[in-house]
Structure formats: structure tokens, C-alpha cells
GUBARO-836474 format. One line per field, with one value per residue: residue number from 1; residue in one letter; chain; z, y, x of N, C-alpha, C, O in turn. Coordinates in nm, 3 decimals. Example, Ala and Ser with C-alpha at 12.3 -4.5 7.8 and 13.67 -1.06 7.14 Angstrom:
! residues 2
nr	c(1 2)
rest	c(a s)
kette	c(A A)
n.pz	c(0.780 0.708)
n.py	c(-0.569 -0.225)
n.px	c(1.319 1.285)
ca.pz	c(0.780 0.714)
ca.py	c(-0.450 -0.106)
ca.px	c(1.230 1.367)
c.pz	c(0.780 0.787)
c.py	c(-0.330 0.003)
c.px	c(1.320 1.290)
o.pz	c(0.846 0.804)
o.py	c(-0.332 0.114)
o.px	c(1.424 1.341)
END
This chain:
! residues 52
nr	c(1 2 3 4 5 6 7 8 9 10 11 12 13 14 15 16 17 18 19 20 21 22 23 24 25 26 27 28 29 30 31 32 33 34 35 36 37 38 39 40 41 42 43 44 45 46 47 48 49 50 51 52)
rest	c(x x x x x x x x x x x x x x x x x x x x x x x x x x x x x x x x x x x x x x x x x x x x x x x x x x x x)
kette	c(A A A A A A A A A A A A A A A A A A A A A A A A A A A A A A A A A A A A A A A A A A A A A A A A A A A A)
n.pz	c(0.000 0.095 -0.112 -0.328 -0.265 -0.285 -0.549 -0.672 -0.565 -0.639 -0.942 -0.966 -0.877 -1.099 -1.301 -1.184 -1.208 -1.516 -1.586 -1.475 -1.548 -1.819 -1.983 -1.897 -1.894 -2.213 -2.322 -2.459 -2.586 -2.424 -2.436 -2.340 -1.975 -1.864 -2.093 -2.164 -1.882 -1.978 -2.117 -2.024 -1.835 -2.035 -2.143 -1.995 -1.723 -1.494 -1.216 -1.244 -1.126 -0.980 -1.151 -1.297)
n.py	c(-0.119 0.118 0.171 0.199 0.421 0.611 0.579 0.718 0.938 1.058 1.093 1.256 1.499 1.518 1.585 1.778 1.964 1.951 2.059 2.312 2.400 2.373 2.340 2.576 2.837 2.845 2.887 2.628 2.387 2.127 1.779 1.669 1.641 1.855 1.991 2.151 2.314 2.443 2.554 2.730 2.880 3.014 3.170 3.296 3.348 3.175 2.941 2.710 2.446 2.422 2.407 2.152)
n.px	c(0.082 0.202 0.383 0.232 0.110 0.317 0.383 0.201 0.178 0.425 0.410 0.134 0.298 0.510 0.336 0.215 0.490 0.522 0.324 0.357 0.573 0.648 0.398 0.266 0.417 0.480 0.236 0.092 -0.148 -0.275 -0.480 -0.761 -0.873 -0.746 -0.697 -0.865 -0.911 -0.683 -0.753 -0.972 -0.812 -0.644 -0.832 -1.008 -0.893 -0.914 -0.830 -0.605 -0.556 -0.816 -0.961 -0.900)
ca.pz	c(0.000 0.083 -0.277 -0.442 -0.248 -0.334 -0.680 -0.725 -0.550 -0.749 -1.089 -0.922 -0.867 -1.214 -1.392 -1.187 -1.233 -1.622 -1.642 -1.448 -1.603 -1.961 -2.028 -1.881 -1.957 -2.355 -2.355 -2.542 -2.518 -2.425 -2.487 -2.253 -1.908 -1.879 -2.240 -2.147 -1.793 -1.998 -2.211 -1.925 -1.786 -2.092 -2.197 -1.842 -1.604 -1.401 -1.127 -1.319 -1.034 -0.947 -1.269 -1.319)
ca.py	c(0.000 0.273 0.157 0.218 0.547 0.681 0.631 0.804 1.095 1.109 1.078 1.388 1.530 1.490 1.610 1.977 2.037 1.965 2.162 2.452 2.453 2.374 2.415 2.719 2.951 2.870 2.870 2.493 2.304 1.971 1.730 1.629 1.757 1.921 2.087 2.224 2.362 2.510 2.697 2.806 2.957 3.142 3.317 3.406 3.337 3.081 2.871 2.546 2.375 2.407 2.308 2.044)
ca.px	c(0.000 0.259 0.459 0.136 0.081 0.464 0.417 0.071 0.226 0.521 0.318 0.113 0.396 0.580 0.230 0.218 0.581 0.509 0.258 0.346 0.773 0.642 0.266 0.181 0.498 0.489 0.087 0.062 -0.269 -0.288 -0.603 -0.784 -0.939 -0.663 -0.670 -1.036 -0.867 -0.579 -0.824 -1.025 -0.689 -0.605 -0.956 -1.094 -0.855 -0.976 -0.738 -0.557 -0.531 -0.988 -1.083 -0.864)
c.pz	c(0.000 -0.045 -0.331 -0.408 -0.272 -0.466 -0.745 -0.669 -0.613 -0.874 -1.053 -0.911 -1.019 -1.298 -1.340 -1.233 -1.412 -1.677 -1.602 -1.488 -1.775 -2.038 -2.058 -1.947 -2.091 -2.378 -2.467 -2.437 -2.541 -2.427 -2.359 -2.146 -1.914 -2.005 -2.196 -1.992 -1.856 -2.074 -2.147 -1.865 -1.873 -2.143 -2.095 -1.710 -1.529 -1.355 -1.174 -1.243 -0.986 -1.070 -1.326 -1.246)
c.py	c(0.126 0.248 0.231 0.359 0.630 0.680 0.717 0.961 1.104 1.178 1.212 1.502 1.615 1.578 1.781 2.063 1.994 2.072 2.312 2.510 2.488 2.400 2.547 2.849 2.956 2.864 2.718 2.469 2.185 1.937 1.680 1.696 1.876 2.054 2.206 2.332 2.509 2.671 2.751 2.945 3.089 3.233 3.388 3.403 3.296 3.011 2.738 2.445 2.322 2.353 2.183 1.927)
c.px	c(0.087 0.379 0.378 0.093 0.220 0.431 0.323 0.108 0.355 0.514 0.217 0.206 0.470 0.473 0.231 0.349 0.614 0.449 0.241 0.530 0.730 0.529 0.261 0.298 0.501 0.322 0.048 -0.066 -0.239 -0.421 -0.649 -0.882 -0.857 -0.666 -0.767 -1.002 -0.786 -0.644 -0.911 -0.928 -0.683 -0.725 -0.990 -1.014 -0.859 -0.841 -0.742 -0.571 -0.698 -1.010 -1.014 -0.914)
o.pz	c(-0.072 -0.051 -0.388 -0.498 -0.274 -0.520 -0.848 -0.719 -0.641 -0.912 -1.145 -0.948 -1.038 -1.376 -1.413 -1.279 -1.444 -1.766 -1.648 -1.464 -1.839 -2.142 -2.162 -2.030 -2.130 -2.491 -2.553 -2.319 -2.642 -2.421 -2.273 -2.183 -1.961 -1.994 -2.197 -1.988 -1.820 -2.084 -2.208 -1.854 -1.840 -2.177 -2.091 -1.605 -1.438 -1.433 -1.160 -1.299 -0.958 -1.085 -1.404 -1.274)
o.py	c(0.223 0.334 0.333 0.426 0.750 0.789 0.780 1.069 1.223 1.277 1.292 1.611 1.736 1.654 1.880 2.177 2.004 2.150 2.399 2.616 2.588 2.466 2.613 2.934 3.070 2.822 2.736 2.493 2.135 2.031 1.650 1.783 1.983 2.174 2.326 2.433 2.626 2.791 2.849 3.064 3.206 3.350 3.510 3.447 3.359 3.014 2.660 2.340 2.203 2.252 2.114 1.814)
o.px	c(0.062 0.467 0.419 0.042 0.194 0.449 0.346 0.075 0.369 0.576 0.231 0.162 0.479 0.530 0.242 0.347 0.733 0.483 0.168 0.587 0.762 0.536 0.255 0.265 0.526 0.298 -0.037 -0.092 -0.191 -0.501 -0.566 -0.961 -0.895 -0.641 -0.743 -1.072 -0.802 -0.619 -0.954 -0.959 -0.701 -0.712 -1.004 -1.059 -0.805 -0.745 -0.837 -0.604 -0.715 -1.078 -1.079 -0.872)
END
């Protein structure tokens, strides 16, 4: 159980500091919920982190 809880927070982990080093500073969309988050972000401003 705490293997399987280290790697799900790692993989959490790995996914915000993707998307807040390389996403967000060059404005790329990704697919996904995510994509639909990203484009929330850039038209109105909304918090990446709530609508994800």
C-alpha cells in the first residue's frame, strides 16, 4: 500500500511540475481535461489547479 501510495504521489507530482515549467509559460494546449482547464486559464482566467 505505501509503494502504491509513493508512486501516485510522485506521478502527481511529475504532472504539476510539467505543467506549471512547460505548459503554462509557452501557452501549449494539451487534450484532454486538462486541455479544457488550460483553455479556461487562458480566456478568463480561471485557477488550473480548481478546474482540473
Amino acid at each position: 500500500m505505501l509503494k502504491k501510495l509513493t508512486f501516485i504521489s510522485l506521478g502527481g507530482m511529475f504532472i504539476a511540475i510539467g505543467i506549471n515549467v512547460f505548459i503554462l509559460p509557452l501557452h501549449l494546449i494539451n487534450g484532454g481535461v486538462i486541455g479544457i482547464s488550460l483553455l479556461l486559464n487562458y480566456t478568463w482566467g480561471f485557477n488550473l489547479g480548481l478546474t482540473i
